[in-house]
FIDREN-429118 format. One line per 10 residues: number of its first residue (from 1); for each residue x, z, y of N, C-alpha, C. Coordinates in nm, 4 decimals. Atoms other than C-alpha are relative to their C-alpha. Layout:
REM residues N
NUM) X,Z,Y,X,Z,Y,X,Z,Y | ...
***
This chain:
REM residues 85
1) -0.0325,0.0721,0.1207,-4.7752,9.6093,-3.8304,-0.1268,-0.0545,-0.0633 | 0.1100,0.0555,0.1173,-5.0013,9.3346,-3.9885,-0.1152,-0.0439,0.1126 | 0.1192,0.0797,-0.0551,-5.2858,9.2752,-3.7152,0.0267,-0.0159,0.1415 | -0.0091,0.0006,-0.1152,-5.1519,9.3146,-3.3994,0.0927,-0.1538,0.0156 | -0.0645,0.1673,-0.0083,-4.9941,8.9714,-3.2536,0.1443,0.0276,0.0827 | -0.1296,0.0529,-0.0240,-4.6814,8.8718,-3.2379,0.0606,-0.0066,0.1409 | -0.0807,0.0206,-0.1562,-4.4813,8.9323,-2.9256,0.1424,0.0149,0.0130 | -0.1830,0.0331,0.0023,-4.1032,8.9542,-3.0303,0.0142,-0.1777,-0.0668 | -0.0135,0.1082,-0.0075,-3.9945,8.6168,-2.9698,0.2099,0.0183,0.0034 | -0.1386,-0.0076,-0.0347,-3.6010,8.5114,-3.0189,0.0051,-0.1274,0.0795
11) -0.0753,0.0978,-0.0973,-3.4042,8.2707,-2.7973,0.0713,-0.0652,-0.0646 | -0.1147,0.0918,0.0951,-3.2002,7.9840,-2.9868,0.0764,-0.0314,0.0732 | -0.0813,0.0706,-0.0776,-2.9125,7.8668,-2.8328,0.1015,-0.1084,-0.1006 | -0.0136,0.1004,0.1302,-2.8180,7.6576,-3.1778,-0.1298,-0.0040,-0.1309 | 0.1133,0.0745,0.1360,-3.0100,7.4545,-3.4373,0.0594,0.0690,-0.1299 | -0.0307,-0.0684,0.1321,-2.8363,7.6741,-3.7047,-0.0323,0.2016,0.0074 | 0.0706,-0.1741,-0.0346,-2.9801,8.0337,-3.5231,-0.1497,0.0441,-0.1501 | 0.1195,0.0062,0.0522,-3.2564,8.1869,-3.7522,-0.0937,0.0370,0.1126 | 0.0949,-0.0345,-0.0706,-3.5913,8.1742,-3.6185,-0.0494,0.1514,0.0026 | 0.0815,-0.1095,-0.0090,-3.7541,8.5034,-3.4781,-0.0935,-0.0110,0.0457
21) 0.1318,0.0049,-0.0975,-4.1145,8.5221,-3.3847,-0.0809,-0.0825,0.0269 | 0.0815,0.0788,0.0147,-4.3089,8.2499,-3.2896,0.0741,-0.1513,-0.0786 | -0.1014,0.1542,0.0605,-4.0547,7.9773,-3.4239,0.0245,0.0375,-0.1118 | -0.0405,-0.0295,0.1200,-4.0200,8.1362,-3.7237,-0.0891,-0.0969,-0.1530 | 0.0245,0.1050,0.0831,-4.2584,7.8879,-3.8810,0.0774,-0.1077,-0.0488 | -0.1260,0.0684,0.0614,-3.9592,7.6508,-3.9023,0.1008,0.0628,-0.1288 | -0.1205,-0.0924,0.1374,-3.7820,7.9053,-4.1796,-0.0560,-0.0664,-0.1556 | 0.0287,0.0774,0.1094,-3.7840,7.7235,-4.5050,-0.0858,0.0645,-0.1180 | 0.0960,-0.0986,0.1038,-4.0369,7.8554,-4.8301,0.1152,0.0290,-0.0539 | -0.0606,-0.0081,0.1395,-3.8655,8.0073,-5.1040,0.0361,-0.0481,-0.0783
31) 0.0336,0.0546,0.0843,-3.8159,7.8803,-5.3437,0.1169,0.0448,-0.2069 | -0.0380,-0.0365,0.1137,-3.7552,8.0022,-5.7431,0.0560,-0.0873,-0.1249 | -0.1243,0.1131,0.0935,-3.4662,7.8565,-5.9777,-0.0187,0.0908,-0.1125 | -0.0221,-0.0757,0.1445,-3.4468,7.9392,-6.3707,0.0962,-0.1240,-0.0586 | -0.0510,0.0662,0.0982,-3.1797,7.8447,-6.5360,-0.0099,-0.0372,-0.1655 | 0.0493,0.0257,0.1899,-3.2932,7.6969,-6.8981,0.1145,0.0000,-0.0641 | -0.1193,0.0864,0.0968,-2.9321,7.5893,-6.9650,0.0822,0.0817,-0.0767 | -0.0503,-0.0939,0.0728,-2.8317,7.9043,-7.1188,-0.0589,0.0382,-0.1272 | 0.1250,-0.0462,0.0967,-2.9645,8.0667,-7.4342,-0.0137,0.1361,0.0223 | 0.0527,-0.1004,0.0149,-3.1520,8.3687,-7.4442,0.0702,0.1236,-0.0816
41) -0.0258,-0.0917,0.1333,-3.0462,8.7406,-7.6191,-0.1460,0.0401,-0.0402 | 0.1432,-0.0292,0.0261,-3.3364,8.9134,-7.7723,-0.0557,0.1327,0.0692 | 0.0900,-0.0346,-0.1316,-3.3942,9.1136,-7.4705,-0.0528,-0.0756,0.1353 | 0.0933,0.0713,-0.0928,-3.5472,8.8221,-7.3069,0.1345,-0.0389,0.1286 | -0.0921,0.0370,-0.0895,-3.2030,8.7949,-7.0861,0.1145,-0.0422,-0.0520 | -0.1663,0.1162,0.0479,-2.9250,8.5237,-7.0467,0.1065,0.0487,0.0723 | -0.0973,0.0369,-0.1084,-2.6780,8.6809,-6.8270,0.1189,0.0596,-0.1703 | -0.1077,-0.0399,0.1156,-2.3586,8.7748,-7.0919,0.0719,0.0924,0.0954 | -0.0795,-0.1150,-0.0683,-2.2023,9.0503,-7.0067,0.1659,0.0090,0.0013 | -0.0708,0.0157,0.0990,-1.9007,8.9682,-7.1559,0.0947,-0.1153,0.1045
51) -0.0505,0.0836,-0.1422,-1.8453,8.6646,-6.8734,0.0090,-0.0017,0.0994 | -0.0026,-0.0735,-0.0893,-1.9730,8.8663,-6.6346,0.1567,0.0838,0.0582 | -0.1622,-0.1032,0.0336,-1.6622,9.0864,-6.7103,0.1114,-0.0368,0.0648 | -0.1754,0.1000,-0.0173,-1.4116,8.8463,-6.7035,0.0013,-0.0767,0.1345 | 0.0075,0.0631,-0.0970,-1.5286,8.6489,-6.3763,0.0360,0.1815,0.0727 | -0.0214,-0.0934,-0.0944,-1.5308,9.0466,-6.2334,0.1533,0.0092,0.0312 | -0.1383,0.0242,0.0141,-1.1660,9.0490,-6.3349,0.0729,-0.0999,0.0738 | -0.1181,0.1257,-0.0741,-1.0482,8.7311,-6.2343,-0.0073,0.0106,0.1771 | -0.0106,-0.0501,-0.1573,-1.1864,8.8221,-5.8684,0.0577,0.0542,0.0475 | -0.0772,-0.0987,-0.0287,-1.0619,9.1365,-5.8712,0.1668,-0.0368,-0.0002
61) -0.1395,0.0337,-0.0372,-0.6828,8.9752,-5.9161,-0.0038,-0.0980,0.0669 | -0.0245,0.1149,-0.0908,-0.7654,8.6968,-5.7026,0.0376,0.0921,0.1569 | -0.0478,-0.0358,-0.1198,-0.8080,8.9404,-5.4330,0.1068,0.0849,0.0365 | -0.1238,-0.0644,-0.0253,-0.5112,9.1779,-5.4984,0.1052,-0.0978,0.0594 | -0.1335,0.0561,-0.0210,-0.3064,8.8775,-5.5033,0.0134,-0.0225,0.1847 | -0.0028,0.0248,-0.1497,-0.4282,8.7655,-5.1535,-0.0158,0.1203,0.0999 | 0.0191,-0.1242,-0.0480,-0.4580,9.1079,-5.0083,0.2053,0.0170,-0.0026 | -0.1813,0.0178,-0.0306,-0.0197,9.1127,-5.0762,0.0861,-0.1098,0.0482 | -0.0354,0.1110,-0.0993,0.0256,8.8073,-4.9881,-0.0123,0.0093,0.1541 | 0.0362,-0.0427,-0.1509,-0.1080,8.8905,-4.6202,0.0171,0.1335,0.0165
71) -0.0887,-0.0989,-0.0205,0.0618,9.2004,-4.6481,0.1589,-0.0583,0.0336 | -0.1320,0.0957,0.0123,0.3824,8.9988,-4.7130,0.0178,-0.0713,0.1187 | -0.0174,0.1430,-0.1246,0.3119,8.7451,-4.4366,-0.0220,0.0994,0.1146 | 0.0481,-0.0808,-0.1862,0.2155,9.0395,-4.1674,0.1858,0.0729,0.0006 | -0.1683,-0.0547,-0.0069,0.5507,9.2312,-4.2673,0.0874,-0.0965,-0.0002 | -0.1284,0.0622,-0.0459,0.7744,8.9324,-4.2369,-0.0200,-0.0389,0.1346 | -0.0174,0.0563,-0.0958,0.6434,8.8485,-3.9110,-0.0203,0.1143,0.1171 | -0.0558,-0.0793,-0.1038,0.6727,9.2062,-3.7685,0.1421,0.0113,-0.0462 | -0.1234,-0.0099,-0.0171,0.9878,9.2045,-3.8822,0.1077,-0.1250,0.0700 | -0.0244,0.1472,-0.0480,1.0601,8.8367,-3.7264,0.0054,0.0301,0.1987
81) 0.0258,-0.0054,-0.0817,0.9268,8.9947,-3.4089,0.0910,0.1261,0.0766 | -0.1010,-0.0923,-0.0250,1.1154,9.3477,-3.3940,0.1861,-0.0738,-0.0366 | -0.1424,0.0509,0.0729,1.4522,9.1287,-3.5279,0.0846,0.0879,-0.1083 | -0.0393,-0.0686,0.0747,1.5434,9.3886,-3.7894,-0.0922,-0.0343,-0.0951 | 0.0591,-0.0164,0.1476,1.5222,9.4070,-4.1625,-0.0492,0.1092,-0.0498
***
C-alpha cells in the first residue's frame, strides 16, 4: 500500500465498466455541490427535519403500496396457474 506499483489491472468489456488499475485514470474528479438555495438554522445546517420526515413517510407508503400490489399480481397468477380460487 502506497509505494509499491500497481499491478491489479481490470478488463473492460463495456464503456460503462469502472476502471481498475491502470485505466483508472479515466474515473472522473469529484467534485463538491452546496446548495445555497435553502436557508440556514442556527446550527450552521439546512437540512429540515421536518421534510425529511415526511419524504421518509411518503416512501415508506410508496413502497408498502408496491410491495401488495406484487403480492396481489404473484397470487392471482398462481392462482391463474393452479386454476383454483
Amino acid at each position: 500500500m502506497g509505494g509499491g506499483e500497481n499491478r491489479l489491472s481490470g478488463r473492460s468489456t463495456d464503456a460503462r465498466h469502472i476502471p481498475i488499475g491502470a485505466n483508472s485514470a479515466r474515473l472522473p474528479a469529484p467534485e463538491v455541490v452546496t446548495d445555497n438555495s435553502t436557508s440556514m438554522n442556527n446550527n450552521q445546517n439546512n437540512v429540515d427535519v421536518d421534510r425529511e420526515m415526511s419524504l421518509l413517510a411518503k416512501n415508506q407508503l410508496s413502497y408498502n403500496f408496491y410491495i401488495q400490489q406484487i403480492n396481489h399480481d404473484l397470487k392471482m397468477l398462481r392462482t391463474g396457474i393452479d386454476g383454483r380460487a
